[in-house]
PyMOL Python script that loads the backbone (N, CA, C, O; Angstrom):
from pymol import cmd

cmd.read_pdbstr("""\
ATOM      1  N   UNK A   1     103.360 134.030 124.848  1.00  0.00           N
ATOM      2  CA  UNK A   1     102.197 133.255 124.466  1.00  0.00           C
ATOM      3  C   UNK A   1     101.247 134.177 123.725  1.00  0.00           C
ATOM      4  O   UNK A   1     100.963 135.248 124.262  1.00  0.00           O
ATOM      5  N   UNK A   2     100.757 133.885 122.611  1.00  0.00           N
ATOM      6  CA  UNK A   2      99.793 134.498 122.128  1.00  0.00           C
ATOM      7  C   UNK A   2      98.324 133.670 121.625  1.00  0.00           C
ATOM      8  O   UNK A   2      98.059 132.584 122.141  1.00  0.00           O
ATOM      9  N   UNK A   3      97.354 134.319 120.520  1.00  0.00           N
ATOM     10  CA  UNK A   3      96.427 133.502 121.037  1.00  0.00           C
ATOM     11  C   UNK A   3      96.685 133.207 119.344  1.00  0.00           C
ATOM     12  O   UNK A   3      97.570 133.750 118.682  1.00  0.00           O
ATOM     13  N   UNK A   4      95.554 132.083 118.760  1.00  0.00           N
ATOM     14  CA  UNK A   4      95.533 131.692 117.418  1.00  0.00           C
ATOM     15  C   UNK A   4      94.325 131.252 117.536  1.00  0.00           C
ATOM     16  O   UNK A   4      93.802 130.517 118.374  1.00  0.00           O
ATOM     17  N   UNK A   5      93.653 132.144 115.954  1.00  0.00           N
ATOM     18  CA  UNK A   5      92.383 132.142 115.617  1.00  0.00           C
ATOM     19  C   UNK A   5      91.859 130.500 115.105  1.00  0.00           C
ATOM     20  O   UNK A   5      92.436 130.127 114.084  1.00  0.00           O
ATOM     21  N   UNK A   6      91.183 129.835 115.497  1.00  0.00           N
ATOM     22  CA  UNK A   6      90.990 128.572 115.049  1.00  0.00           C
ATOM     23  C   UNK A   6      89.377 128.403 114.458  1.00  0.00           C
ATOM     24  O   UNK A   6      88.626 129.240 114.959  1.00  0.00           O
ATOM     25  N   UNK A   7      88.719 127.473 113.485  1.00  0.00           N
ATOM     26  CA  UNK A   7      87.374 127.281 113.167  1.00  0.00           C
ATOM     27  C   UNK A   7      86.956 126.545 114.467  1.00  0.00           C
ATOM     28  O   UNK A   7      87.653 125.851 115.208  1.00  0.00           O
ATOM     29  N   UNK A   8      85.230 126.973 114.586  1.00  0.00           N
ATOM     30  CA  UNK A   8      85.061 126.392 115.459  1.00  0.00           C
ATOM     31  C   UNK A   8      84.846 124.569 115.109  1.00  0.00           C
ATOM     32  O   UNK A   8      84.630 123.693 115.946  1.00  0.00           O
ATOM     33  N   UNK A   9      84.962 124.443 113.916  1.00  0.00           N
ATOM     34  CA  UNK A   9      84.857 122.685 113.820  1.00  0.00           C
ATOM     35  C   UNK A   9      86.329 122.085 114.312  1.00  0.00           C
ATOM     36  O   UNK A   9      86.571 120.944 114.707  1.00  0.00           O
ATOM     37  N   UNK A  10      87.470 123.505 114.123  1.00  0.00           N
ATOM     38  CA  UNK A  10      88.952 122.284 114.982  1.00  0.00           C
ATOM     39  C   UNK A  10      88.906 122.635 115.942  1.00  0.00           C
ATOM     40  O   UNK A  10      89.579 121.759 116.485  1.00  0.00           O
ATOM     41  N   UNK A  11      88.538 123.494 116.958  1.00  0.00           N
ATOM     42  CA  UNK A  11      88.180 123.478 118.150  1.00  0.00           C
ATOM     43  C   UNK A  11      87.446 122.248 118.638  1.00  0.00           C
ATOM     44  O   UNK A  11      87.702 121.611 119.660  1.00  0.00           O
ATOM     45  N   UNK A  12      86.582 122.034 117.832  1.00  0.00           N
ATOM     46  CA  UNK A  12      85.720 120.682 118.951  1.00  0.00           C
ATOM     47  C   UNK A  12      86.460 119.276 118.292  1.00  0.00           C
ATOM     48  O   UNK A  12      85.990 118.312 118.896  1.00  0.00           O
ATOM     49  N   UNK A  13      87.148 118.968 117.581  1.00  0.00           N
ATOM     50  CA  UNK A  13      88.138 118.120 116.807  1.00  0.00           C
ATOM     51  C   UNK A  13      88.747 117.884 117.969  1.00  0.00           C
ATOM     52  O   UNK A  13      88.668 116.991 118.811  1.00  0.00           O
ATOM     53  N   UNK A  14      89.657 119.311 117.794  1.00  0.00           N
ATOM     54  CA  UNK A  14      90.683 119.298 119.480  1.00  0.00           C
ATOM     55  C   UNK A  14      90.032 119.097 120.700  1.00  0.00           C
ATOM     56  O   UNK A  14      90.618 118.344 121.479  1.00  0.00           O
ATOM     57  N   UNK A  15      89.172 119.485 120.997  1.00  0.00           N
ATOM     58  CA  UNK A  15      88.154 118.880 122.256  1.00  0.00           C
ATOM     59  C   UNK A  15      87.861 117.329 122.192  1.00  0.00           C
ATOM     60  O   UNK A  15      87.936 116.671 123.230  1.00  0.00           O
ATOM     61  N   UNK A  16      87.607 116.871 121.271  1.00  0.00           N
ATOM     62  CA  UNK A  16      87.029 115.467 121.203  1.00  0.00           C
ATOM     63  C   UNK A  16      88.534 114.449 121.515  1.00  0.00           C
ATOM     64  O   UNK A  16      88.721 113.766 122.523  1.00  0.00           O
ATOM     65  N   UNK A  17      89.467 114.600 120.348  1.00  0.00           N
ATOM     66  CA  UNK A  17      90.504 113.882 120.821  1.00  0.00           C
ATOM     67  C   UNK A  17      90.917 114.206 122.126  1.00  0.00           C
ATOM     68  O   UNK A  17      90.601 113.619 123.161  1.00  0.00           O
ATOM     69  N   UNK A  18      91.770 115.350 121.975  1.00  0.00           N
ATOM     70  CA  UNK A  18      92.033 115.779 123.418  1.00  0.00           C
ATOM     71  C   UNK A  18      91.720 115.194 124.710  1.00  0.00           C
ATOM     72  O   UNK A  18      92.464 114.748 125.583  1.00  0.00           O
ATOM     73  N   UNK A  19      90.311 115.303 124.634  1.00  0.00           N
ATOM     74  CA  UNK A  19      89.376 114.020 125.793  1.00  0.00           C
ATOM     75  C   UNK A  19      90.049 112.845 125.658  1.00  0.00           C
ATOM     76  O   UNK A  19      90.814 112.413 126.520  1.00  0.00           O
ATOM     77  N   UNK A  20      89.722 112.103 124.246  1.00  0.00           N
ATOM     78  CA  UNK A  20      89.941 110.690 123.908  1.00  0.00           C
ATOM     79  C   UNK A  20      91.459 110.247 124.754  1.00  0.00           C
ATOM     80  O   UNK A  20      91.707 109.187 125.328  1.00  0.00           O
ATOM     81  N   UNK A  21      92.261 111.364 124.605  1.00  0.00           N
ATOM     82  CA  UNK A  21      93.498 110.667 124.693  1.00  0.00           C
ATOM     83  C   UNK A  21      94.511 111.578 125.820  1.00  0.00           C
ATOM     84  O   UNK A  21      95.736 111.665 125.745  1.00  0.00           O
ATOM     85  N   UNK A  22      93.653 112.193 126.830  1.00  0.00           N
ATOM     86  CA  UNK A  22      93.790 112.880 127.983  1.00  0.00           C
ATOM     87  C   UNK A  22      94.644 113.916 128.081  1.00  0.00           C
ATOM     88  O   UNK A  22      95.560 113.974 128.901  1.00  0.00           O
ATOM     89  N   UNK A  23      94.296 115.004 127.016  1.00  0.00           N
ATOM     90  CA  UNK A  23      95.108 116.433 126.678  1.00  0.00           C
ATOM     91  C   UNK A  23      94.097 117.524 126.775  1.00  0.00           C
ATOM     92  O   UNK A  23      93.011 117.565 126.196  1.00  0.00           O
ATOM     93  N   UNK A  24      94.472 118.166 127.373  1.00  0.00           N
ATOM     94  CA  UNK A  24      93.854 119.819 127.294  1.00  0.00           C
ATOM     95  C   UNK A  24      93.566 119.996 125.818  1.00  0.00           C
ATOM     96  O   UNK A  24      94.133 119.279 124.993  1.00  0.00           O
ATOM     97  N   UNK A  25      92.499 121.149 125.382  1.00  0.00           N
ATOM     98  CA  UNK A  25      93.048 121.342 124.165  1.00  0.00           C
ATOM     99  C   UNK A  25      93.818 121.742 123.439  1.00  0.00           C
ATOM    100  O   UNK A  25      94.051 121.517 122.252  1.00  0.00           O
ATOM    101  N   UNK A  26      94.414 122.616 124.461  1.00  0.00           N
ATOM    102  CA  UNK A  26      95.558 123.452 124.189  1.00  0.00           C
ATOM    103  C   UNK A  26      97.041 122.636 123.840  1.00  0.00           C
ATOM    104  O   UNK A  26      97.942 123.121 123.156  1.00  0.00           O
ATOM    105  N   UNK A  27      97.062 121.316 124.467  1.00  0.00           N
ATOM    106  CA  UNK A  27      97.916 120.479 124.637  1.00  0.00           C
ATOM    107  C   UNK A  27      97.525 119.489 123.267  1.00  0.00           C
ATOM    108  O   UNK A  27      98.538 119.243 122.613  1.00  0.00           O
ATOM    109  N   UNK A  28      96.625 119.048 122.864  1.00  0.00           N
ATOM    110  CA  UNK A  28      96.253 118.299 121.857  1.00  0.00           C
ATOM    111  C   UNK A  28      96.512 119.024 120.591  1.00  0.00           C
ATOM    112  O   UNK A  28      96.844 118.491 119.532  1.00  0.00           O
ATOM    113  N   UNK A  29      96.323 120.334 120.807  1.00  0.00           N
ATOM    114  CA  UNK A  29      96.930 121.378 119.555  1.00  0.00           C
ATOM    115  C   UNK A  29      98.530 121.878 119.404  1.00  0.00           C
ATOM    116  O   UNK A  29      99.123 122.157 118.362  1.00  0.00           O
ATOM    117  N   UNK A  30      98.959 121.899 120.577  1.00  0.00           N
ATOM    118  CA  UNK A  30     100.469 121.934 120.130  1.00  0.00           C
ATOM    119  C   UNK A  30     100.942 121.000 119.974  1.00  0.00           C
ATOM    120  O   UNK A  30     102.127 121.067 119.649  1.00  0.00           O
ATOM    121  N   UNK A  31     100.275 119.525 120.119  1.00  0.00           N
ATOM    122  CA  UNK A  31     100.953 118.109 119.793  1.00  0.00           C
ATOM    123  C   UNK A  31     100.498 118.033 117.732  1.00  0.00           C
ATOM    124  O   UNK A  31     101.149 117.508 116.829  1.00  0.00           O
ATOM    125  N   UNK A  32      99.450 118.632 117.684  1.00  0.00           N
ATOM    126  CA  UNK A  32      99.685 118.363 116.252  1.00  0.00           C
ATOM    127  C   UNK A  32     100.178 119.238 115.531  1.00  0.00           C
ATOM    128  O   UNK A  32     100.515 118.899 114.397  1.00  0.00           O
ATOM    129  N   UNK A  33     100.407 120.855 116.031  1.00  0.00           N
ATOM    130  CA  UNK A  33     101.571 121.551 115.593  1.00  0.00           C
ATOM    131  C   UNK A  33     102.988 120.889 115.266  1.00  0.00           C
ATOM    132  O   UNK A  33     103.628 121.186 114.257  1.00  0.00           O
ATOM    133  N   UNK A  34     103.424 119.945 116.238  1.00  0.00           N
ATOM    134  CA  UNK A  34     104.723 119.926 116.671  1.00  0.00           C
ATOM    135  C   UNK A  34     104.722 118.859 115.194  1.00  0.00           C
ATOM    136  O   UNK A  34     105.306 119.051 114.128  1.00  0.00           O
ATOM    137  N   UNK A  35     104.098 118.045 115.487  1.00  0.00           N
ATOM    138  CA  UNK A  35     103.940 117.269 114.409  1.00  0.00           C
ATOM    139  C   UNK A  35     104.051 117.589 112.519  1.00  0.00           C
ATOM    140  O   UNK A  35     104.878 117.216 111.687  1.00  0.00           O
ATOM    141  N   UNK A  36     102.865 118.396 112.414  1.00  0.00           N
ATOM    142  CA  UNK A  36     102.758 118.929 111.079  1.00  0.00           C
ATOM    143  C   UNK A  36     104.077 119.260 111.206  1.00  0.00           C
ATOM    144  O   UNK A  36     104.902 118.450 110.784  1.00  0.00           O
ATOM    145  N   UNK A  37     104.611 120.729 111.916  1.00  0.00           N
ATOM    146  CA  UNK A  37     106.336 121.241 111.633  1.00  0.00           C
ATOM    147  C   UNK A  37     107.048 120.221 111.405  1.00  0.00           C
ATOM    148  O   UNK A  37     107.438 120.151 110.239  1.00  0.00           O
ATOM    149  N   UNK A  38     107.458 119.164 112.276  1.00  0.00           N
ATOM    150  CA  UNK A  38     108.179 118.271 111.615  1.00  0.00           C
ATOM    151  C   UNK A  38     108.149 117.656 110.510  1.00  0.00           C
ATOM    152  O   UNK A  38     109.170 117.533 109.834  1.00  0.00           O
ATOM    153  N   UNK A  39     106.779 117.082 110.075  1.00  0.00           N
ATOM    154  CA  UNK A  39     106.880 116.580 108.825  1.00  0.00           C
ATOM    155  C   UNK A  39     107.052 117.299 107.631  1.00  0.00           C
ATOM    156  O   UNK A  39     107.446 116.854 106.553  1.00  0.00           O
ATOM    157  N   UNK A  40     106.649 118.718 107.978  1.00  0.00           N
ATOM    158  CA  UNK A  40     107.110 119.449 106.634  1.00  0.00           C
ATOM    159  C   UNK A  40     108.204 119.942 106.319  1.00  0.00           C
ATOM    160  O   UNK A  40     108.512 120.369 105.206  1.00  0.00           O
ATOM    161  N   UNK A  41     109.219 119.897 107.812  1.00  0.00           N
ATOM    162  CA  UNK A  41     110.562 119.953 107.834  1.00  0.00           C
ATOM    163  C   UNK A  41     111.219 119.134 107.043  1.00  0.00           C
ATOM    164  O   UNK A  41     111.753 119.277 105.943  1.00  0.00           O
ATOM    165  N   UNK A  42     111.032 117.796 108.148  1.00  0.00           N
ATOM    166  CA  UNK A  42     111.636 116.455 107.345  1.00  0.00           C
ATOM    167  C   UNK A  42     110.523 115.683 107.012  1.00  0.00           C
ATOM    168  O   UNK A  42     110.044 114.989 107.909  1.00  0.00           O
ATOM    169  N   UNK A  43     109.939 115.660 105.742  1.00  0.00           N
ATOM    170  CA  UNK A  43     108.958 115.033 104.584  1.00  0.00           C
ATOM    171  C   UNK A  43     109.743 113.364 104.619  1.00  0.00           C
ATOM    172  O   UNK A  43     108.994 112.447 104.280  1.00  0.00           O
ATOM    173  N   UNK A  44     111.235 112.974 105.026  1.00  0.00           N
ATOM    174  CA  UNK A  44     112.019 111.738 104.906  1.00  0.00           C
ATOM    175  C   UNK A  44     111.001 111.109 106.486  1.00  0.00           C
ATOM    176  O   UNK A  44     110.780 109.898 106.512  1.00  0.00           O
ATOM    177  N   UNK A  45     110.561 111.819 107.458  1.00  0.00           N
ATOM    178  CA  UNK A  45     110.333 110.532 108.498  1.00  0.00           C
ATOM    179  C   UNK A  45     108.797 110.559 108.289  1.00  0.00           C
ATOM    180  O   UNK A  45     108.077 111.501 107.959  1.00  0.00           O
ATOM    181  N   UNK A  46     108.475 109.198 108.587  1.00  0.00           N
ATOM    182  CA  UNK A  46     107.545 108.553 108.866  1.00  0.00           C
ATOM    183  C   UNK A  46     106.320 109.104 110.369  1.00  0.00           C
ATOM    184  O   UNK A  46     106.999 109.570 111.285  1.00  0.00           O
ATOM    185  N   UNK A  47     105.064 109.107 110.635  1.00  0.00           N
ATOM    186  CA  UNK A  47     104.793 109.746 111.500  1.00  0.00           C
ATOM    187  C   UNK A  47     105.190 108.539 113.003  1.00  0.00           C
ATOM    188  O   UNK A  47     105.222 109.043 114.126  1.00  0.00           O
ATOM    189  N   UNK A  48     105.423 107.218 112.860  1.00  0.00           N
ATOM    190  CA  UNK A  48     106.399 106.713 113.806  1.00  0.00           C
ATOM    191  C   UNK A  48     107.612 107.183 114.004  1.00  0.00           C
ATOM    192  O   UNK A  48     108.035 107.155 115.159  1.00  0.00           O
ATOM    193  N   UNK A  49     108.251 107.592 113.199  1.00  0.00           N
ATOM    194  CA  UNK A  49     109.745 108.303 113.028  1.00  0.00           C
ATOM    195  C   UNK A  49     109.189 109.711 113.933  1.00  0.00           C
ATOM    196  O   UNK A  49     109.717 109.688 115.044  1.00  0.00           O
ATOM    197  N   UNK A  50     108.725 110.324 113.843  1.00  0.00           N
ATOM    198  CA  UNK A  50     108.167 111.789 114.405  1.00  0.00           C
ATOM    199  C   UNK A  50     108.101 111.200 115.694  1.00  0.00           C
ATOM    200  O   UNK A  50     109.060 111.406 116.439  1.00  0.00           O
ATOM    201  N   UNK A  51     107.165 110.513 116.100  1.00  0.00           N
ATOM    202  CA  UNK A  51     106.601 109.993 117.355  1.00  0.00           C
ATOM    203  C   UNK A  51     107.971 109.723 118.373  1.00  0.00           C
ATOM    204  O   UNK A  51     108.373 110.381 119.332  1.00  0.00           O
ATOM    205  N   UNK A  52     108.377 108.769 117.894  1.00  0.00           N
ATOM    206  CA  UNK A  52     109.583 108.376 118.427  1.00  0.00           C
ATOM    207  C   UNK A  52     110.805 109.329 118.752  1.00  0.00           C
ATOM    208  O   UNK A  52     111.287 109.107 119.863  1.00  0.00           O
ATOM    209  N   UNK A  53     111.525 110.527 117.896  1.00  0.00           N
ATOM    210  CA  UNK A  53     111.692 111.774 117.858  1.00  0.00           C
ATOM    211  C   UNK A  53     111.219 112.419 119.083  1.00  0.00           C
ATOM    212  O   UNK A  53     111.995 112.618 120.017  1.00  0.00           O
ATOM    213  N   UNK A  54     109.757 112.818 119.137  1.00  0.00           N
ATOM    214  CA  UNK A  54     109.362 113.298 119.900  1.00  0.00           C
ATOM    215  C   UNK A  54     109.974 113.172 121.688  1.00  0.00           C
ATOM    216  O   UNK A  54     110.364 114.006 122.505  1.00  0.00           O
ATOM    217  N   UNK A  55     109.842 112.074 121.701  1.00  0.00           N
ATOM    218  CA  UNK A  55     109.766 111.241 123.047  1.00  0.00           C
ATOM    219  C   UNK A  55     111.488 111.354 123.839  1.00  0.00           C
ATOM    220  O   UNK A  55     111.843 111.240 125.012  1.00  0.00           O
ATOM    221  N   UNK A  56     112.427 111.686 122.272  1.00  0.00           N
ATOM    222  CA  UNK A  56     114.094 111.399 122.320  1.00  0.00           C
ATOM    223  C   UNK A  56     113.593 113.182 122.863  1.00  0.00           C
ATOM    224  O   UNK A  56     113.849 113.736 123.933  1.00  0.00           O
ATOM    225  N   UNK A  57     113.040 113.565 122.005  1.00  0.00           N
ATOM    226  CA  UNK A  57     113.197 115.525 122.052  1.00  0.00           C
ATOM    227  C   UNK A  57     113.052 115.582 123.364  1.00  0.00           C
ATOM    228  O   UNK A  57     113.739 116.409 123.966  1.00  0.00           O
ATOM    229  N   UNK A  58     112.068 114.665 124.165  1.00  0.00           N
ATOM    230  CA  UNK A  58     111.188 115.164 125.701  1.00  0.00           C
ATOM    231  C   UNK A  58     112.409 114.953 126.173  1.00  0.00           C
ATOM    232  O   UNK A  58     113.137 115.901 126.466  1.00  0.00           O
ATOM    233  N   UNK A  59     112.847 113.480 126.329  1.00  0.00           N
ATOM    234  CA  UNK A  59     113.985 113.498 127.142  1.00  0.00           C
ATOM    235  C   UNK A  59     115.198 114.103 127.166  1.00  0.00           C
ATOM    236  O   UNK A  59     115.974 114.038 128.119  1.00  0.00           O
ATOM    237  N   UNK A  60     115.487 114.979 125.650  1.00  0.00           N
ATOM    238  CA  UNK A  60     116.601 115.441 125.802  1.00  0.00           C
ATOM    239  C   UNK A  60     116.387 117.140 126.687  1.00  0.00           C
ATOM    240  O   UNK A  60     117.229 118.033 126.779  1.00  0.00           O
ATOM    241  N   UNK A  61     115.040 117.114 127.201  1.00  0.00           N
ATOM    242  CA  UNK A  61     114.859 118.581 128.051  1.00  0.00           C
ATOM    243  C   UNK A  61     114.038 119.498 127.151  1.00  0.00           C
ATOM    244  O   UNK A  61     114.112 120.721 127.268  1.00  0.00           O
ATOM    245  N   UNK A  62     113.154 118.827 126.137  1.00  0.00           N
ATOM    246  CA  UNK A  62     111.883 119.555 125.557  1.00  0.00           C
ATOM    247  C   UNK A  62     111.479 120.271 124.246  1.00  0.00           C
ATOM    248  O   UNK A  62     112.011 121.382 124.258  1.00  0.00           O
ATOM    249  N   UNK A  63     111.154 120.187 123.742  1.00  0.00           N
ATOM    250  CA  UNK A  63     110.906 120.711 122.553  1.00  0.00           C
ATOM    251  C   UNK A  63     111.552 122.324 121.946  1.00  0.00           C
ATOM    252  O   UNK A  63     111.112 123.394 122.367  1.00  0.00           O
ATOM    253  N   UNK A  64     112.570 122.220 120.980  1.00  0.00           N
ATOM    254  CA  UNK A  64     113.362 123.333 120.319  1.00  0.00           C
ATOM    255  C   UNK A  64     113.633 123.064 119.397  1.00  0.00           C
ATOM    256  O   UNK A  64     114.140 121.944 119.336  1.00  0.00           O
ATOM    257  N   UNK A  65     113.505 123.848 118.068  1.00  0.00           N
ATOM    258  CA  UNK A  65     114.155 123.221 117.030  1.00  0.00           C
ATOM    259  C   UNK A  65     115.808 122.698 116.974  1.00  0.00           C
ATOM    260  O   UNK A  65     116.197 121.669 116.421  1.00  0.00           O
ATOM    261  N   UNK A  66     116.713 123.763 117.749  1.00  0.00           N
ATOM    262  CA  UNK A  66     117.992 122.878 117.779  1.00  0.00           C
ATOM    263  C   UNK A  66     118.092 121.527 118.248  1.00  0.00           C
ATOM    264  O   UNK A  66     118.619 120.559 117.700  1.00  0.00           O
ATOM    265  N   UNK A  67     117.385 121.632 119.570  1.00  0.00           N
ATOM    266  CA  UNK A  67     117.028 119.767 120.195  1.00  0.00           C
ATOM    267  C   UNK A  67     116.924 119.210 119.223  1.00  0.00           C
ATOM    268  O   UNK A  67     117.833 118.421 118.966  1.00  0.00           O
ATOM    269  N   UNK A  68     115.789 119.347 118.229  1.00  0.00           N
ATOM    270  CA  UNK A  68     115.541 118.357 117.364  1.00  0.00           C
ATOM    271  C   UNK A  68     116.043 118.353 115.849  1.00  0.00           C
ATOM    272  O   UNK A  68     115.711 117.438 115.095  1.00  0.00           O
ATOM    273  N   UNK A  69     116.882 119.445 115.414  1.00  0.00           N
ATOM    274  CA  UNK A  69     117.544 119.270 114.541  1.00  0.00           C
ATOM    275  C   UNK A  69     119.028 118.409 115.019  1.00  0.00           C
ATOM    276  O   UNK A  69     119.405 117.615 114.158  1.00  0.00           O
ATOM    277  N   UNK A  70     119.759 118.468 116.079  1.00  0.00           N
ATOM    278  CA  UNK A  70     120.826 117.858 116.776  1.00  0.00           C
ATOM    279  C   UNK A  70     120.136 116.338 116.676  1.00  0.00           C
ATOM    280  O   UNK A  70     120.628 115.525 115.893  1.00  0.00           O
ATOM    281  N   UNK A  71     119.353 116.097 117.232  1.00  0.00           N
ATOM    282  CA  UNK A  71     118.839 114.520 117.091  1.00  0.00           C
ATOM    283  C   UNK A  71     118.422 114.078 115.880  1.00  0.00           C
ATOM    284  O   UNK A  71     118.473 112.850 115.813  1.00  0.00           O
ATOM    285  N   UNK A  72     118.072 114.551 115.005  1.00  0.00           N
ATOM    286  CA  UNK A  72     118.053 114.316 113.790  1.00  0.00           C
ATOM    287  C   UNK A  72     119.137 114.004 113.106  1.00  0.00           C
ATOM    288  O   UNK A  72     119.317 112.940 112.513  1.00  0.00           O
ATOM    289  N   UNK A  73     119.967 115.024 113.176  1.00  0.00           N
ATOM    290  CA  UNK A  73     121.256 114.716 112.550  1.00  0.00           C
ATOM    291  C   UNK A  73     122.149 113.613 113.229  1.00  0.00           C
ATOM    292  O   UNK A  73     122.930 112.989 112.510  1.00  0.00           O
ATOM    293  N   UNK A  74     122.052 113.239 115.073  1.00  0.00           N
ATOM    294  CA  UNK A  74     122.613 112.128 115.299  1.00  0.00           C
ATOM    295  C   UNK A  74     121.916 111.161 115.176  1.00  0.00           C
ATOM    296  O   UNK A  74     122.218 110.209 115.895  1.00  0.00           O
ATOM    297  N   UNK A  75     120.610 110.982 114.154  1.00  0.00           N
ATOM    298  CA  UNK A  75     120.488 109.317 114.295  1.00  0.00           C
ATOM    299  C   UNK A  75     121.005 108.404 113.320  1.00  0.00           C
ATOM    300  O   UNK A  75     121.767 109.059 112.609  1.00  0.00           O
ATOM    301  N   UNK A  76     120.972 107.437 113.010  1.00  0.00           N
ATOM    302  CA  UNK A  76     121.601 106.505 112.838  1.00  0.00           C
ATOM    303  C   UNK A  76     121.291 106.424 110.843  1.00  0.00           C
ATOM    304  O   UNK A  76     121.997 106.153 109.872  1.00  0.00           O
ATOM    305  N   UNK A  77     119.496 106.931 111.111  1.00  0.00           N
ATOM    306  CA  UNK A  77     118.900 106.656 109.497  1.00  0.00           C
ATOM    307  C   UNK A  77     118.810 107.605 108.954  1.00  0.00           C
ATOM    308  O   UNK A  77     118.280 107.679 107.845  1.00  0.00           O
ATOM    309  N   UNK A  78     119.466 108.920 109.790  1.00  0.00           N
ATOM    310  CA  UNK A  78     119.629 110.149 108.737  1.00  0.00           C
ATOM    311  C   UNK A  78     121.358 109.891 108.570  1.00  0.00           C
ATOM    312  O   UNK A  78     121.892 110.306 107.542  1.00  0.00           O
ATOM    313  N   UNK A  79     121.831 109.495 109.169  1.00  0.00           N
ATOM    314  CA  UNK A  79     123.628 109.662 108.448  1.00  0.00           C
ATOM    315  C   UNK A  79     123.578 108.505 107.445  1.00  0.00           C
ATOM    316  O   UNK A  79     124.203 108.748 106.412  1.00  0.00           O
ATOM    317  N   UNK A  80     122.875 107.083 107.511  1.00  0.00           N
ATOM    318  CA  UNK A  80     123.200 106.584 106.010  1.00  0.00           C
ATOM    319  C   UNK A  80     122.042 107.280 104.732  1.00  0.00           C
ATOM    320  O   UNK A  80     122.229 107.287 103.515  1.00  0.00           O
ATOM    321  N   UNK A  81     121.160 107.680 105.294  1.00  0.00           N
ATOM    322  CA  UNK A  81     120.474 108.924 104.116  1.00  0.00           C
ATOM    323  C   UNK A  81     121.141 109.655 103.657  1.00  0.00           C
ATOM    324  O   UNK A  81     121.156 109.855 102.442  1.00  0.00           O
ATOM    325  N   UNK A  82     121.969 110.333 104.591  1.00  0.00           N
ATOM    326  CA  UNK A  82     122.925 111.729 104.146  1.00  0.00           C
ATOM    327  C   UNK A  82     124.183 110.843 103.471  1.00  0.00           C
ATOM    328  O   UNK A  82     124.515 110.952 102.291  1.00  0.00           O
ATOM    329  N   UNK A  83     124.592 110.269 104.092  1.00  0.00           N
ATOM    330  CA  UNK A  83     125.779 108.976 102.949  1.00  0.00           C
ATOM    331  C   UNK A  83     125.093 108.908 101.812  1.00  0.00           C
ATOM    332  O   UNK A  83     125.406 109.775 100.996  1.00  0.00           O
ATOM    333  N   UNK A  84     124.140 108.055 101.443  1.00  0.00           N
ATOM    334  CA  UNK A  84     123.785 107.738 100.350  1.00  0.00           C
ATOM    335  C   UNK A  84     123.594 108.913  98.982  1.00  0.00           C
ATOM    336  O   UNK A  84     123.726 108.785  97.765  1.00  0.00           O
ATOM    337  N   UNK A  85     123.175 110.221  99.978  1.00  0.00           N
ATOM    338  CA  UNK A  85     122.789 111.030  99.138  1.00  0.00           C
ATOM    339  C   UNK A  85     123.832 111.777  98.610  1.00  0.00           C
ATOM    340  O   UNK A  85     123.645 112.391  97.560  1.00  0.00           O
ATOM    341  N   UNK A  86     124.772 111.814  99.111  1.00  0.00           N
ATOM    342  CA  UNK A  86     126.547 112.117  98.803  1.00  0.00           C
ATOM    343  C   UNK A  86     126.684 111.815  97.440  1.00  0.00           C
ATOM    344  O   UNK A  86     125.788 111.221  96.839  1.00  0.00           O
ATOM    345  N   UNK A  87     128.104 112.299  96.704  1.00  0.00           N
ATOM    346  CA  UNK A  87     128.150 111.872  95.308  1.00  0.00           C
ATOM    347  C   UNK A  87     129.643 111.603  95.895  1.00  0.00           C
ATOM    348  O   UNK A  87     130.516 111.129  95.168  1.00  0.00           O
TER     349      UNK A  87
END
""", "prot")
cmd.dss("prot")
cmd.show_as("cartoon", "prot")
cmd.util.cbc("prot")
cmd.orient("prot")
């Protein structure tokens, strides 16, 4: 664990939601880490697509990129993506 320098305006960002929606801040900040990484990974899902992801990642025993590159690659709307994108 290490620490990361943050402004103090996303500090109280992360404080405010965090509250709103019953996360530490620490917890409200690695939820939008996890997030941003994914979408800049895969720019193809939607932030419902992420969300949903997420929830497959928890249950498959927690957040890793292999977890979630393995579920990615088994779902259903990345193999006719990856079909389509085939020549």
């Amino acid at each position: 664990m290490g620490i990361v320098k943050i402004s103090d305006l996303m500090h109280e960002n992360l404080r405010v939601v965090g509250n709103a929606l019953s996360r530490s801040i620490n917890a409200q900040a690695e939820h939008w880490m996890r997030i941003g990484m994914l979408a800049e990974l895969h720019p193809e899902l939607s932030h419902q697509d992420i969300s949903k992801l997420l929830i497959r990642v928890e249950q498959a025993g927690g957040f890793d990129l292999a977890t979630v590159s393995a579920l990615i690659d088994a779902s259903p709307a990345a193999a006719s993506q990856n079909l389509a994108t085939q020549p």
